[in-house]
N, C-alpha and C positions, 0 to 999 in steps of 0.2 A: 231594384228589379233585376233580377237575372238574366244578363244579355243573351244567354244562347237562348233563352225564348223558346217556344211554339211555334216550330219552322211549317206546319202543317197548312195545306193551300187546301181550297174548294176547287174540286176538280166538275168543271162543266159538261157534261157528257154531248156531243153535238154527233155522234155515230152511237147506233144500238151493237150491241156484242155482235148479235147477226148479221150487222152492215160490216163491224172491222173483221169479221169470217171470211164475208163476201167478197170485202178487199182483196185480205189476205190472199184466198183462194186465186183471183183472177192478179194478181199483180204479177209481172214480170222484169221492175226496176226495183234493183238491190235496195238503193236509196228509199223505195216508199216502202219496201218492207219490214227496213229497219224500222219507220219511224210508225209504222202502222203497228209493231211488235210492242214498241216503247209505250204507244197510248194502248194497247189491250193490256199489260204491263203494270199500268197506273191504274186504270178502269177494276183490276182485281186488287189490289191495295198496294205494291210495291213502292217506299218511297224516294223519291230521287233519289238518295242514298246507295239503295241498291240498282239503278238502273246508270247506264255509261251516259256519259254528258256529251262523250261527241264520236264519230264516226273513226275517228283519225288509227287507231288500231283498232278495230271491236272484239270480240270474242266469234272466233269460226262458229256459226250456226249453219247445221242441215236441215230443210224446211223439204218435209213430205207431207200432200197431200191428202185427206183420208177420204173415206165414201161417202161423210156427211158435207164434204165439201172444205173443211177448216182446214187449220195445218199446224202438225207436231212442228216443236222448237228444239232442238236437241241442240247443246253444249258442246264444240266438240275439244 
């Protein structure tokens, strides 16, 4: 059998897209925004692979809020 395997996990959704919105929107701690980013992130398919495992350098992100309430991710 092929040890690198089927790295593929069931991801449990316990927040609706419009709850991690609503987060989003109302959060004002770096730290949950990152992690509230990382689970919307996974929730659209991105696999660990593409997403950073830990805080220690991240990638500068600008988060603006828009009229429906959510918030752009920009790379910078």
């Amino acid at each position: 059998m092929d040890m690198s395997g089927d790295r593929r996990k069931e991801i449990v959704r316990h927040l609706s897209e419009d709850d991690l919105d609503r987060l989003l929107a109302e959060s004002t701690d770096e730290k949950l925004t990152e992690r509230l980013i990382f689970v919307k992130r996974l929730y659209k398919g991105a696999t660990l692979e593409d997403l950073p495992t830990t805080s220690a350098d991240p990638p500068r992100q600008e988060h603006a809020g828009l009229a429906d309430g959510t918030r752009a991710v920009s790379d910078s």
